[in-house]
C-alpha positions as CSV (number, residue, x, y, z in Angstrom):
1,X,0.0,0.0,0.0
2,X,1.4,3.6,-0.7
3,X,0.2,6.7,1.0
4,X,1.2,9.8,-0.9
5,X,0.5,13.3,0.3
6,X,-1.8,16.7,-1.6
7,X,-2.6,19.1,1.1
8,X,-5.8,21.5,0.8
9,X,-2.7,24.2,0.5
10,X,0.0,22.5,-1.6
11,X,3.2,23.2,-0.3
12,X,6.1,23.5,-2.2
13,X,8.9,21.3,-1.3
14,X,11.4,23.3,-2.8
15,X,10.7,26.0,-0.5
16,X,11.8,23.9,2.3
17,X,15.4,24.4,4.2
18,X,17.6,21.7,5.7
19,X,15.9,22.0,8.9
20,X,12.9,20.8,7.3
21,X,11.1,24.7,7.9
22,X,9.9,27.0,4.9
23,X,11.7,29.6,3.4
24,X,10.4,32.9,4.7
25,X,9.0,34.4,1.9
26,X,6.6,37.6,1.3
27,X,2.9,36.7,2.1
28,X,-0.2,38.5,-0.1
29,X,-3.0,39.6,1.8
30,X,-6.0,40.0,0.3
31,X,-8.7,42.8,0.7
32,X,-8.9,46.4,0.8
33,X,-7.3,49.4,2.0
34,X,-9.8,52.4,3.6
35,X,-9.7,55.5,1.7
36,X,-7.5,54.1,-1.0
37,X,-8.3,54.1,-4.8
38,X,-7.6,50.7,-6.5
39,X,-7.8,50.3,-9.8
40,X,-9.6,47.6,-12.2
41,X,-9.0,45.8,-15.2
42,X,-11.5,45.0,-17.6
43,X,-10.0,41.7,-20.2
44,X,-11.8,41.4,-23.4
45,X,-12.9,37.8,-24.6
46,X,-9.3,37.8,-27.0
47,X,-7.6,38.5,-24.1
48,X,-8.7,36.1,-21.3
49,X,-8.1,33.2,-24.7
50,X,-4.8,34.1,-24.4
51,X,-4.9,34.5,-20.3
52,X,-6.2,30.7,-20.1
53,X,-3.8,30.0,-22.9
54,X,-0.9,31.0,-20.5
55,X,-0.3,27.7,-18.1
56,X,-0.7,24.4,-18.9
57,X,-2.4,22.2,-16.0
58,X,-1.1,18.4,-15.4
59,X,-4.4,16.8,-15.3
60,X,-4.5,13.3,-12.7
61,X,-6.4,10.3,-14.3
62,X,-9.5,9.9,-12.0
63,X,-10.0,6.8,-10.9
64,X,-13.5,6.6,-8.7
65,X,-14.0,2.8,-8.6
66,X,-13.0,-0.5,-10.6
67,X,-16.2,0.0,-12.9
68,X,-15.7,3.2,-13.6
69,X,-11.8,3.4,-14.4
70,X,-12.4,0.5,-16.8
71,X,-15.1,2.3,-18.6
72,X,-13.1,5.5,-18.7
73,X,-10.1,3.4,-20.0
74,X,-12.2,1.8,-22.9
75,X,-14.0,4.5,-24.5
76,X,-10.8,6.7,-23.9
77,X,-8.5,4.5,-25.9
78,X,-7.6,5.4,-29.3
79,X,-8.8,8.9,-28.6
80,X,-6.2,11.9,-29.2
81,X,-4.3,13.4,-26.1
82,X,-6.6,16.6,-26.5
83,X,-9.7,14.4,-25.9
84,X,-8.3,12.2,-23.0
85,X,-6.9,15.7,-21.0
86,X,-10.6,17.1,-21.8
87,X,-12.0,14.2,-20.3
88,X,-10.2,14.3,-16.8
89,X,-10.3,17.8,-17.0
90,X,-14.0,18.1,-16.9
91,X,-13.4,15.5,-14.0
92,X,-11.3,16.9,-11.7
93,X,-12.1,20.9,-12.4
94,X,-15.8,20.6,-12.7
95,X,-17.5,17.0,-11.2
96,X,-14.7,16.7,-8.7
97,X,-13.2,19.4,-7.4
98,X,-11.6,18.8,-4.6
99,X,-13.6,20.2,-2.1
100,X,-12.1,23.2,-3.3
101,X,-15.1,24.5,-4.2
102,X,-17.0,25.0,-1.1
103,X,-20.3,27.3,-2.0
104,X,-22.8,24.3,-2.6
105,X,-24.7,26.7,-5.9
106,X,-21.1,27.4,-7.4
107,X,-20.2,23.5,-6.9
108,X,-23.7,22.9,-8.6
109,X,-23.1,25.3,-11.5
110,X,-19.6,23.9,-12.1
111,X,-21.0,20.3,-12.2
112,X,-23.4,21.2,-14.8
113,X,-21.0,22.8,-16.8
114,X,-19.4,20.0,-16.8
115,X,-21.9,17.5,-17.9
116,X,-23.0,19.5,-20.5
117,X,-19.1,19.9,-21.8
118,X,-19.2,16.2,-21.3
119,X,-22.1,16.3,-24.0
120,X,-20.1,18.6,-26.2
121,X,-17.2,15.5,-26.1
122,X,-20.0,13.0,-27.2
123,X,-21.1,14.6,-29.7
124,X,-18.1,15.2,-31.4
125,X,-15.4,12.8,-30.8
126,X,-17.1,9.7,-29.8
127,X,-19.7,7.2,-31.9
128,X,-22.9,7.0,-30.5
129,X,-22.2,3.3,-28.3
130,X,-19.1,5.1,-27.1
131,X,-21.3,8.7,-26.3
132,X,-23.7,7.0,-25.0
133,X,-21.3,4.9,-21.9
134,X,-19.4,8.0,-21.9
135,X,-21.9,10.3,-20.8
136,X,-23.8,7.8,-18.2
137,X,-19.8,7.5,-16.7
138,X,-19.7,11.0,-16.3
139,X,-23.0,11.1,-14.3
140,X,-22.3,8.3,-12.3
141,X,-19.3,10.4,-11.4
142,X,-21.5,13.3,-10.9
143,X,-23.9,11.8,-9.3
144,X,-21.5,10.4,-6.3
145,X,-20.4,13.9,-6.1
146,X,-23.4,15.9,-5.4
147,X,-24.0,14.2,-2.0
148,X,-22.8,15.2,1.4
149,X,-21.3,13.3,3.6
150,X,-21.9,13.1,7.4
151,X,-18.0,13.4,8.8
152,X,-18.8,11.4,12.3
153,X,-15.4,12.9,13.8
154,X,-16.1,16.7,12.8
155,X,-20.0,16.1,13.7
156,X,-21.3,18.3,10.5
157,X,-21.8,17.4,7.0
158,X,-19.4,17.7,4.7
159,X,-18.3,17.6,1.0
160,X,-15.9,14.6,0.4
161,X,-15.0,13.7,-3.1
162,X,-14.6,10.4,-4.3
163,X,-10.7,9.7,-4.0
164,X,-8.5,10.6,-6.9
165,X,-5.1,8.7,-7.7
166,X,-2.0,10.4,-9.7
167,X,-1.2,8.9,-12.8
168,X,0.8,5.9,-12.1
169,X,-0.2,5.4,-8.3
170,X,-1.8,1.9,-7.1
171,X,-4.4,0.8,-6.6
172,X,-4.9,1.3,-3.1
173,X,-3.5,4.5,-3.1
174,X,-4.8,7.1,-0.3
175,X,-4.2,10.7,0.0
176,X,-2.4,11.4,3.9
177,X,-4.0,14.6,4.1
178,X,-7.5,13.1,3.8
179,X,-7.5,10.7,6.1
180,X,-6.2,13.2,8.4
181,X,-8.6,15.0,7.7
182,X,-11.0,12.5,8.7
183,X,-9.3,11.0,12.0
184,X,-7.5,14.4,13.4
185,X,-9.1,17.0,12.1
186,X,-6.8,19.3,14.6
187,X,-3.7,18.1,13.2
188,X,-5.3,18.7,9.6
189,X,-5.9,22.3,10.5
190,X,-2.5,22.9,12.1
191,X,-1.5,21.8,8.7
192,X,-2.7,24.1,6.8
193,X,-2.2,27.2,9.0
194,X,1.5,26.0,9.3
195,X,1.5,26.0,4.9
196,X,-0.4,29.3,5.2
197,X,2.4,30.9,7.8
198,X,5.6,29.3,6.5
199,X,5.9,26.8,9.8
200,X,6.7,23.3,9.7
201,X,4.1,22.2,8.3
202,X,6.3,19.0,7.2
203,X,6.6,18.2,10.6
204,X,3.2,17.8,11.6
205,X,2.5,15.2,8.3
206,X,5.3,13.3,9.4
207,X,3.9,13.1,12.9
208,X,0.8,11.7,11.7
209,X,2.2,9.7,8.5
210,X,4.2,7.8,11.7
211,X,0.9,6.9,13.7
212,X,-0.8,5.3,10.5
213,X,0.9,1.7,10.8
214,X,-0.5,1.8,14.8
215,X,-4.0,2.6,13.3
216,X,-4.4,0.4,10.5
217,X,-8.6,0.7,11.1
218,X,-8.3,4.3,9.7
219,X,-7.4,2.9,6.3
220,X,-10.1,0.3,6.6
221,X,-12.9,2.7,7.7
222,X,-11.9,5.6,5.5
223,X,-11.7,3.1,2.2
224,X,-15.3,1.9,3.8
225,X,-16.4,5.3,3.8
226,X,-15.0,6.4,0.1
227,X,-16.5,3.8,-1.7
228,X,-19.9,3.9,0.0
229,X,-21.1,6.7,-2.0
230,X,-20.2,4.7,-5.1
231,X,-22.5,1.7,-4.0
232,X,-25.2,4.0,-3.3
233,X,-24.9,6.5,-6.6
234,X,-28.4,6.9,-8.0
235,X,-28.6,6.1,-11.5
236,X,-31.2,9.3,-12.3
237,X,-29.8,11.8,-14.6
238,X,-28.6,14.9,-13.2
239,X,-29.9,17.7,-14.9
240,X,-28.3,20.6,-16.0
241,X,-29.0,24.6,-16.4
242,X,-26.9,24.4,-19.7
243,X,-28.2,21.8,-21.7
244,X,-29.6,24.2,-24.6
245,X,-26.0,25.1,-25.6
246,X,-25.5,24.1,-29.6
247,X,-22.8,21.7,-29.3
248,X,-22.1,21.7,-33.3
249,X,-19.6,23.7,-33.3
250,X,-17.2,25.2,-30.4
251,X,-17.9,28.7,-31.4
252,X,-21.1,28.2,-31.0
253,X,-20.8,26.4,-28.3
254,X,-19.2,28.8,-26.4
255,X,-21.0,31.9,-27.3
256,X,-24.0,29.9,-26.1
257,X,-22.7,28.9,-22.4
258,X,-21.1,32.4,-22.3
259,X,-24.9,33.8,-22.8
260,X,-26.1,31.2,-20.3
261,X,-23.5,31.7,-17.5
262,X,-24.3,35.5,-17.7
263,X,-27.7,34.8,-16.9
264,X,-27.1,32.3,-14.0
265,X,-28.4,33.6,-10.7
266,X,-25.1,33.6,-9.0
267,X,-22.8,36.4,-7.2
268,X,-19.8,35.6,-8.9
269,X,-19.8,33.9,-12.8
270,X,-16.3,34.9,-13.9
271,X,-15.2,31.4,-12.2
272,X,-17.6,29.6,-15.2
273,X,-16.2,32.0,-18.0
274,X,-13.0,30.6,-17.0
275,X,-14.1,27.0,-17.1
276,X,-15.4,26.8,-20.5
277,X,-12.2,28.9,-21.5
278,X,-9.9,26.3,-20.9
279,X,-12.2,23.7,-21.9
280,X,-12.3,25.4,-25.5
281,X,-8.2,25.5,-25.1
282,X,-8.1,22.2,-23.9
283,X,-9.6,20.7,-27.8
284,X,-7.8,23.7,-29.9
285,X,-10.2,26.1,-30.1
286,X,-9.0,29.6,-30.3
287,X,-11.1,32.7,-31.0
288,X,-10.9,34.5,-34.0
């Protein structure tokens, strides 16, 4: 079994000294200073292409359960790198993200976005057996995602994502910093305050990494509790907001869910433009 570590707040080994500490470095602060002016900048459509056009994200392959992996790996082979890094993309940015996204109507509207770029991929680069499995993957995937889990330590319901393995990990592969997470939720949040103020954060996921072997019921219950919600998935289709998008072409396509997004009833949509952005880049497109 190997236990590999991705903290909430990734920290940079390369930032770490001898000792094991993080390099002091200038911290930003967000938020606003009374009395002064700040300044705004507006980016035109040409110019956020370019923006999402700028850095290149490392995709992991998603692996969820046995079924699903095998169904992902079947109607994904053959297909061009563009289609496979769309694929997990739409996985790990929109149906799975992380918990990153904690605002359960943003998490909603990202999930839809994604199914319906998941349409977009069916229509266009798979035959219609292969659309078909493709698309009911994708909301079985969805569809584990959009519950909440109770977290019997914490007391309070929570959103945990189905596990996620690198490319290349095992099997049995579990992420350290969720299963501390779920058995010391203190030492998870010293964590992350130590990677927020440059302590020794490395430290405290050693600490815990070493009491793993004396609690070898933590992996049992935690693999327990990940694959529970892919036993109990519903197989109804999840519906989505952006459905009506014309998925001939991308132009179209993205002129459409640009219209769409702007109309969405949330406080913040710029999060969406960005998503179908680098979705578009992801396949080639580029706006004229």
């Amino acid at each position: 079994m190997k236990v590999n570590s991705s903290t909430t707040l990734d920290p940079k080994l390369y930032n770490l000294s001898e000792q094991g500490q993080v390099n002091k470095q200038p911290k930003m602060e967000t938020g606003t200073i009374p009395g002064l002016k700040h300044d705004t900048v507006d980016i035109s459509p040409t110019g956020r292409q370019l923006a999402v056009g700028a850095i290149e994200h490392h995709v992991a392959t998603y692996y969820g359960n046995a079924e699903i992996n095998d169904s992902l790996n079947r109607i994904l082979d053959g297909k061009s790198p563009e289609v496979r890094t769309a694929v997990y993309t739409i996985i790990q940015s929109n149906l799975v993200p992380d918990g990153t996204v904690s605002d359960n109507k943003e998490r909603a509207a990202l999930l839809e976005l994604g199914l319906t770029q998941a349409k977009y991929i069916a229509d266009n680069y798979f035959k219609d057996g292969e659309a078909a499995e493709m698309l009911n993957t994708m909301n079985k995937i969805a569809a584990m995602t959009h519950k909440e889990t109770i977290n019997p330590v914490a007391g309070n319901a929570a959103y945990i994502p189905p596990s996620q393995k690198p490319q290349g990990a095992p099997d049995d592969y579990v992420n350290i910093t969720d299963l501390m997470k779920r058995f010391e939720p203190e030492s998870h949040g010293q964590l992350q305050e130590a990677i927020v103020n440059g302590g020794d954060w490395s430290g405290i996921l050693m600490k815990f990494a070493h009491k793993i072997p004396q609690n070898k019921e933590w992996l049992d219950t935690y693999r327990q509790e990940a694959s529970q919600p892919m036993k109990e998935a519903p197989a109804a289709r999840i519906d989505s907001r952006f459905d009506g998008a014309n998925t001939a072409a991308m132009a179209a396509f993205v002129k459409d869910l640009q219209s769409m997004i702007q109309k969405a009833q949330l406080a913040n949509t710029d999060f969406l433009s960005r998503n179908i952005d680098y979705f578009a880049h992801v396949l080639g497109y580029r706006a004229s």
